[in-house]
C-alpha positions as CSV (number, residue, x, y, z in Angstrom):
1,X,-13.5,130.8,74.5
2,X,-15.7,128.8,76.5
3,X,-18.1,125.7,74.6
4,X,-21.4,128.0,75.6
5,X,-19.8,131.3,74.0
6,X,-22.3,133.0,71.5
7,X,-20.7,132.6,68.3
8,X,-21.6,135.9,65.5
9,X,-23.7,134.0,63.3
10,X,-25.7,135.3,60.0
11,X,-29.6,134.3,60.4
12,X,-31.9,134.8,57.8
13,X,-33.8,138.0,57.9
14,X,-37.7,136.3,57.8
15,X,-36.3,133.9,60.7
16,X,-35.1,137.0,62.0
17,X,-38.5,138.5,61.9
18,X,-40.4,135.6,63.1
19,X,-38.3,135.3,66.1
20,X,-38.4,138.8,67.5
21,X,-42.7,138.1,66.8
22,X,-42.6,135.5,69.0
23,X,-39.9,136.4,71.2
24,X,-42.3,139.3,71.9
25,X,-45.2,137.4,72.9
26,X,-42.7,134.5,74.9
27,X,-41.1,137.1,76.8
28,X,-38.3,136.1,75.3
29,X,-35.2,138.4,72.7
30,X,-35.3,137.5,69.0
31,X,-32.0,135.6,70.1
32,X,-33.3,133.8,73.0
33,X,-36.4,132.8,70.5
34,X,-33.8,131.7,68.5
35,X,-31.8,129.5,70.9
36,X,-35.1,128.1,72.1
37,X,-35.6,127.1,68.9
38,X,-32.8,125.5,67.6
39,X,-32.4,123.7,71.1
40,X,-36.1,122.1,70.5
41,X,-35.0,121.2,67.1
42,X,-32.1,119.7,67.8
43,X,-33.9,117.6,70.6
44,X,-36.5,116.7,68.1
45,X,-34.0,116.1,65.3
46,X,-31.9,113.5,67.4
47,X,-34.7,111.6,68.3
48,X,-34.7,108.0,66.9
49,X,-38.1,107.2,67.5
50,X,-40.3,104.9,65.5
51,X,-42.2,107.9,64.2
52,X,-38.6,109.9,63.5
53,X,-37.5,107.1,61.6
54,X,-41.1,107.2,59.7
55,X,-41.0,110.7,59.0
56,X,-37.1,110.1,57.3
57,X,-38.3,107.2,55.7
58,X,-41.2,109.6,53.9
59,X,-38.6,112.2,53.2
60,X,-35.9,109.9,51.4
61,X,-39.1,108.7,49.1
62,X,-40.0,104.9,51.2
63,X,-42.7,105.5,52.7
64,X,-45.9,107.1,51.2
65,X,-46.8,110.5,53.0
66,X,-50.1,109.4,53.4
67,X,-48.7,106.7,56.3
68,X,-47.6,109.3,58.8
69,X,-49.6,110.1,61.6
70,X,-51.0,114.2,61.8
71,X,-48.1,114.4,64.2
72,X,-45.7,112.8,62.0
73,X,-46.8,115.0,59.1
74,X,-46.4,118.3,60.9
75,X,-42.4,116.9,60.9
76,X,-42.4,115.7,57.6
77,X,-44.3,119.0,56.8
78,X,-41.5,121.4,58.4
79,X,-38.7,119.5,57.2
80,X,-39.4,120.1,53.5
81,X,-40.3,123.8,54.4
82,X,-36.7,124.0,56.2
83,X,-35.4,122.0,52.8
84,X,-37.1,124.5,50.5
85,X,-36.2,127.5,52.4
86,X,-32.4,126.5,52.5
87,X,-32.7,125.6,48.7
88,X,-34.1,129.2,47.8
89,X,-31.2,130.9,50.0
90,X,-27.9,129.0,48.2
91,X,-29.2,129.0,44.8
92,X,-28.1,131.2,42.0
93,X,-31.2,132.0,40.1
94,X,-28.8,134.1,37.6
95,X,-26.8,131.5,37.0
96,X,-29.3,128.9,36.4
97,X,-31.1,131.6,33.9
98,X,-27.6,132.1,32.1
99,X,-27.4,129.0,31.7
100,X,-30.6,128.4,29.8
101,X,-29.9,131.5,27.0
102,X,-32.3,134.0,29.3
103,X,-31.4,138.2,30.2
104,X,-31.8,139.3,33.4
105,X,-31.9,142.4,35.0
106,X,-31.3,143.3,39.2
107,X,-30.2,145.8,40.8
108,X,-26.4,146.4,42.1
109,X,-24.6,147.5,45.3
110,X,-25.7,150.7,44.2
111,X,-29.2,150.2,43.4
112,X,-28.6,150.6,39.3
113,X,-30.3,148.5,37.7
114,X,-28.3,146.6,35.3
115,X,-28.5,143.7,32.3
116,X,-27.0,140.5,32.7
117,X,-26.5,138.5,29.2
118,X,-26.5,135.0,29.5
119,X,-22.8,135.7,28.1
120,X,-21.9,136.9,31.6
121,X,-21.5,140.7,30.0
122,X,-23.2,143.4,32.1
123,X,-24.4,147.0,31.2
124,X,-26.3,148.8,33.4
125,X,-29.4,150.2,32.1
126,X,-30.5,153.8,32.1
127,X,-33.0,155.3,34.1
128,X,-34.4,157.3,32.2
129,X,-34.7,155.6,29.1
């Protein structure tokens, strides 16, 4: 396989979403909006710039927020978005409930809805009752 092979990926459904919006009005697939993308990310990412280093300064807590430029904070700004979003995807809200004594209920594979005890039993729940 060649270095430029297109590699089966998982992508977040809302990124999903978004791309195949502005794919439409680009002209462009929800994967080529997606490549374009991540290619102007990457090229904004690896930039060492005095303002890159500014906005990573004000992300690792150095540098007051209030210091960037409008520019500067649009970066900042879609790096803790990116941050937040990646957060909300790995975490495991059951767990972190369990953990603190609290039931839970969700729905399965199936689409039954069923009780989680903080235990780590489970009973699915009735319908009808």
């Amino acid at each position: 396989m060649s270095d430029t092979a297109d590699r089966v990926t998982r992508i977040a459904s809302d990124l999903m979403d978004s791309a195949a919006a502005e794919g439409a009005r680009q002209s462009r697939s929800a994967k080529q909006q997606l490549d374009h993308w991540a290619r102007v990310g990457r090229a904004v990412s690896s930039q060492h710039s005095v303002a890159r280093r500014k906005v990573e300064a004000a992300l690792a807590g150095h540098l007051r927020v209030g210091e960037l430029t409008v520019e500067e904070g649009v970066a900042f700004n879609a790096e803790i978005s990116a941050a937040i979003q990646e957060g909300l995807a790995s975490a495991d809200y059951g767990a972190v409930l369990a953990a603190r004594g609290i039931t839970t209920v969700a729905l399965d594979d199936d689409g039954e809805i069923v009780q989680y005890q903080p235990d780590g039993s489970a009973m699915r729940l009735d319908r009808g009752a």
